[in-house]
N, C-alpha and C positions, 0 to 999 in steps of 0.2 A: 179334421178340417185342415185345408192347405193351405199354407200362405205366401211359397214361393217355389219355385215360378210362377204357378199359376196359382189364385184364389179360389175357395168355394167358402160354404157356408155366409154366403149371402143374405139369403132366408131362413136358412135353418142349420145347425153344426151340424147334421145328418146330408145334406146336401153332396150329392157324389160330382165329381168333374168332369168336364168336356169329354168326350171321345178323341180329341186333336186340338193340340196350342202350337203356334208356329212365335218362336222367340228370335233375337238378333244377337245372340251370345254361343258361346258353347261349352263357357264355363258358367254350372249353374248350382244354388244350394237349394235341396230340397227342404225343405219346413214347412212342418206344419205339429198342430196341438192332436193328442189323440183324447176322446171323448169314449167310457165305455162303462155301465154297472158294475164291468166286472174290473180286476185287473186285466191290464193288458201284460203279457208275459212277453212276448217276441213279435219283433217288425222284422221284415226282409224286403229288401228293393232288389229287383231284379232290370239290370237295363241294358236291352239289345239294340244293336247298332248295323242298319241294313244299306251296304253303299253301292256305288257302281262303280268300277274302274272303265279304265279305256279298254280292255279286252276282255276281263272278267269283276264278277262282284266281288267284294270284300266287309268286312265289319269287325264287331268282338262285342262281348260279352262279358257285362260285371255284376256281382251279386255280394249285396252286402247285407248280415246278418247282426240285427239291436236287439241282444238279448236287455230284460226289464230296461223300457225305454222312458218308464219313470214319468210318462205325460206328456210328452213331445219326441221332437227328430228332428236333426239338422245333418245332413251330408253335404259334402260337397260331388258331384259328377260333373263328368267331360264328355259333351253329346258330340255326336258326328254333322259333318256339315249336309244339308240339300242339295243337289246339285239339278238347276232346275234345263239344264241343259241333257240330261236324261232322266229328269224324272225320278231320281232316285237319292234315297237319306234320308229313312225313316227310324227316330230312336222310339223304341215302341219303350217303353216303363210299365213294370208291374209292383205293387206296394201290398204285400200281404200281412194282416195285422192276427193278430191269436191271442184270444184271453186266457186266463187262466181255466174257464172253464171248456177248453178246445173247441170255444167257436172260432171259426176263422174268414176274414172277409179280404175280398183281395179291389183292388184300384188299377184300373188299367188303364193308360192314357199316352197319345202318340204323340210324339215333339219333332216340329221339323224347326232345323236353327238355319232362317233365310241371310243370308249375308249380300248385303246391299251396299256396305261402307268398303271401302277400298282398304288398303293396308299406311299405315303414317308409316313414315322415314325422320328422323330427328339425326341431326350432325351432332352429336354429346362435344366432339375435341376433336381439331385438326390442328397438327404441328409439322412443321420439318424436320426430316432427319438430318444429321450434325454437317452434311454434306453438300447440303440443299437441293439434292438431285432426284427428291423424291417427297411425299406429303403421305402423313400418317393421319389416318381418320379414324373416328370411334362413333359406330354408328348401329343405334338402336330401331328394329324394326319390329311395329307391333299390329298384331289385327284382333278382331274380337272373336272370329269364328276360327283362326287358324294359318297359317303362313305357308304354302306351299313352293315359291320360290324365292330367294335373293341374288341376283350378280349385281358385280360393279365393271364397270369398261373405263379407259380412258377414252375421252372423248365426247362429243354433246348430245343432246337428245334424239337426235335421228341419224344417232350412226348406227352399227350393227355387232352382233358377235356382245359376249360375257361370257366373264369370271364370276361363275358362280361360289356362293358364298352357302348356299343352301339348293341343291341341286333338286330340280323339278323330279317331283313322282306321282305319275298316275294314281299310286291308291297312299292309303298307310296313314296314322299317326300326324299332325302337323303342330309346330311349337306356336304356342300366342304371341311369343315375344321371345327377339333374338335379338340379343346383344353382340357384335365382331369388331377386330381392329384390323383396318386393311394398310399396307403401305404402297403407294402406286408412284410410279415413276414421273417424272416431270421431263419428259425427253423431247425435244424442238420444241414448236412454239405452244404446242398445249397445253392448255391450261385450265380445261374444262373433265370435267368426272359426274361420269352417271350413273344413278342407283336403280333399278327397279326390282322391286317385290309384288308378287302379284299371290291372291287367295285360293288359287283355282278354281273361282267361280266367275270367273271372268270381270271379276275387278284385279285391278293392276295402278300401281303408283310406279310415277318415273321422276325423279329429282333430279337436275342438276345443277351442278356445283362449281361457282367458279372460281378456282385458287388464284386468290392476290397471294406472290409469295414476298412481297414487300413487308405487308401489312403481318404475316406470319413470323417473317426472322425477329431473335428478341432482341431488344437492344445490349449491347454486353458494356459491362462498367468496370473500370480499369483503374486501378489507383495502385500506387507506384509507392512500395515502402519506403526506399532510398531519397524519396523526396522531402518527407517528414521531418520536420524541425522543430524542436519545442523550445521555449523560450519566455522566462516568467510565467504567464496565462494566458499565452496565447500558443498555438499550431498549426502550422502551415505545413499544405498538402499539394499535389499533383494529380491528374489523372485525365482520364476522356472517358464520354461515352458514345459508342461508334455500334454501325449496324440499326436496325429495324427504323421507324416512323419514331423519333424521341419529340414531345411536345413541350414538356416542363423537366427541368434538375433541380435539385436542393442537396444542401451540404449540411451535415449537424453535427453538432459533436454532441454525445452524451455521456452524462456523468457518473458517479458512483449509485445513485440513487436511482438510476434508470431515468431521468429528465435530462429533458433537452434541452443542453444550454445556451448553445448559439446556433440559429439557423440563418442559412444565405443561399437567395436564389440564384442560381449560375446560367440560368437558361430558363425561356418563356417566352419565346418570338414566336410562336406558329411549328410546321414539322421540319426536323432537321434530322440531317442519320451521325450529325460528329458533333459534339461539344469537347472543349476544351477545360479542365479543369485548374485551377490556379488562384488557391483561395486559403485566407487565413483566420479563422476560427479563435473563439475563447474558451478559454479552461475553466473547470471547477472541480481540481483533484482528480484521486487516481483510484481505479483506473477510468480508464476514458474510454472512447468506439469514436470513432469519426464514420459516420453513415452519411449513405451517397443514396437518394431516391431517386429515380427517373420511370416519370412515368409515359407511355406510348400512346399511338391514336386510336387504340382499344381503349385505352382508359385504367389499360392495366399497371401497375407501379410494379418496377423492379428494384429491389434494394442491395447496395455491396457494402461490408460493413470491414473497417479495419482496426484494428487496437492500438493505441496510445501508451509505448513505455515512458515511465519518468525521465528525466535525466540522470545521465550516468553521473553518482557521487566521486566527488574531485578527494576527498579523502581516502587515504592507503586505508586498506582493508586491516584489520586488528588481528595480530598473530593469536593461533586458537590458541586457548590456555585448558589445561584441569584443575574448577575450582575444586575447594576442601572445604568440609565442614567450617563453621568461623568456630576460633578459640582451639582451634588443634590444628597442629602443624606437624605433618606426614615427612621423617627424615628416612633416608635407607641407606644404612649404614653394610660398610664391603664387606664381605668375609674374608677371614685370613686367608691370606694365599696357603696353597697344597706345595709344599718343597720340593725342588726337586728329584730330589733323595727317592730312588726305588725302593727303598727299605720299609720295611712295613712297621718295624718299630718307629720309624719317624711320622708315618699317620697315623700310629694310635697313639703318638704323643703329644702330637695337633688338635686331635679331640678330645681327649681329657682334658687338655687346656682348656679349650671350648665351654665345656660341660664345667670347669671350674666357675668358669667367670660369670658365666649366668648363672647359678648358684649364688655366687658371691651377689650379682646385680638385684635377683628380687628378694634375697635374704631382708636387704638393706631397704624395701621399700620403691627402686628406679624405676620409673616407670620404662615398659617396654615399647614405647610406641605404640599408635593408633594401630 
């Protein structure tokens, strides 16, 4: 019994299927429950794919074999499209089932996948590059039955000529879903960008796009370390934030604990591209951040975050020392000097002395130092 794509077993689990189902997909899972006295030992699907090109026919051929399929089947398969403009794109399917005792029944059933919906276009991300002489897009194009072309052009809907992205072909293979990133020039006054993907079945989507590159530049935030002055619990700062659409600023300092201690609005009159920075905040210990939010007429919030040193200590710095254990005090006493004398009786006469005296030292008990 089948339960997808198509259904049987309606009236009865023995119910065999259609001779022909026409779907709007072309990616498709087969399932269905297998029902039999005996075991069933081996399924095979076998599925031919019958097209037309512009000059000659094309297809392909897959065959997948479920040894003990345990009571059901679930595949997944990739059908070819109809093309009702010749008459042609037929996946013919055959589903051969074997019990254990070598009876074997086979399922044969034709699938045409009509494709009626156009292809979507979605803008995921469009930004500038750092130059602003050009706009970078990330754009996803998706169909159910299969994607046979993509270009982008500069320029509006009814201009002429693409840069393909997925170049047109008569027969072959097409992706459901293509993701690309394009970067297009922003050269005189254009400012318009068109997408068209079409199925080859004569649906076709054409999008156009029209770059505000105002609305795109981000706003940039500028805080100026040299300005920073700390003073009991409070810190004063500098800075601006210049470039894109800026709608709202806020100034924060935060504290050791990650809370925010003092917030102040610096801007919120409608859209501006400069604000002026010039603002003095409270302290709550160290370390500190002084964060700067601005948000744009997207709605998006940019944040520049700076660090808060203490004050420099007005006290001289403490000459290093090496402490010692406490209750022992480390002396290091010189060795006798070596005589001038090249005589060598005179250095073995300076070490016997040596050797006297430390003798003599812990005979008596002296301690020899740590």
């Amino acid at each position: 019994m089948f339960t997808s794509p198509f259904r049987t077993g309606n009236t009865s689990i023995y119910d065999r299927p259609e001779t022909n189902y026409t779907i709007n997909r072309s990616r498709i899972s087969l399932d269905g429950t297998i029902y039999d006295h005996s075991d069933v030992e081996q399924v095979s699907i076998e599925l031919r794919y019958h097209g037309q090109g512009v000059e000659a026919p094309w297809g392909f051929r897959k065959r997948v074999v479920i040894d003990d399929p345990n009571g059901s089947i679930s595949r997944p398969l990739r059908l070819g499209p109809f093309d009702e403009r010749v008459d042609a794109g037929q996946n013919s399917l055959r589903v051969s089932v074997l019990d254990s005792r070598g009876h074997r029944r086979h399922y044969d059933v034709d699938l045409y996948v009509m494709d009626e919906a156009p292809p979507s276009i979605e803008i995921l991300n469009q930004s500038l590059i750092k130059t602003r002489s050009a706009v970078r897009l990330t754009i996803r194009v998706t169909d159910a039955v299969g994607i046979r072309s993509v270009g982008v052009r500069r320029g509006s809907a009814d201009g002429s000529g693409l840069n393909y992205e997925i170049q047109p072909k008569p027969i072959g293979s097409r992706p459901i879903e293509h993701t690309f990133t394009k970067t297009i020039p922003l050269a005189g006054d254009s400012r318009n960008i068109t997408i068209v993907a079409d199925d080859g079945t004569e649906n076709a989507t054409t999008r156009e796009l029209e770059v505000n590159v105002t609305q795109l530049v981000r706003p940039t935030i500028e805080l100026r370390p040299d300005t920073i002055r700390v003073s009991d619990d409070r810190v004063h700062v500098e800075g601006r934030v210049y470039d894109g659409r800026v709608t709202s600023v806020y100034a924060e300092t935060v504290g050791p604990t990650g809370n925010t201690v003092d917030l102040a609005q610096i801007y919120g009159g409608g859209v501006t591209s400069d604000v002026r920075i010039n603002e003095t905040l409270q302290l709550d210990g160290y370390p500190t951040r002084i964060r700067v939010r601005a948000t744009d007429s997207t709605g998006r919030e940019h944040i520049e975050t700076i660090q808060v040193a203490p004050p420099n200590a007005t006290a001289d710095e403490p000459t290093a020392s090496t402490t010692t254990p406490a209750g022992s005090v480390r002396t290091n006493t010189p060795l006798p000097s070596v005589p001038s004398e090249s005589s060598s009786d005179g250095l073995i006469g300076t070490f016997v002395e040596m050797v006297r005296d430390l003798i003599s030292t812990v005979s008596w008990g002296a301690s020899l130092g740590a």
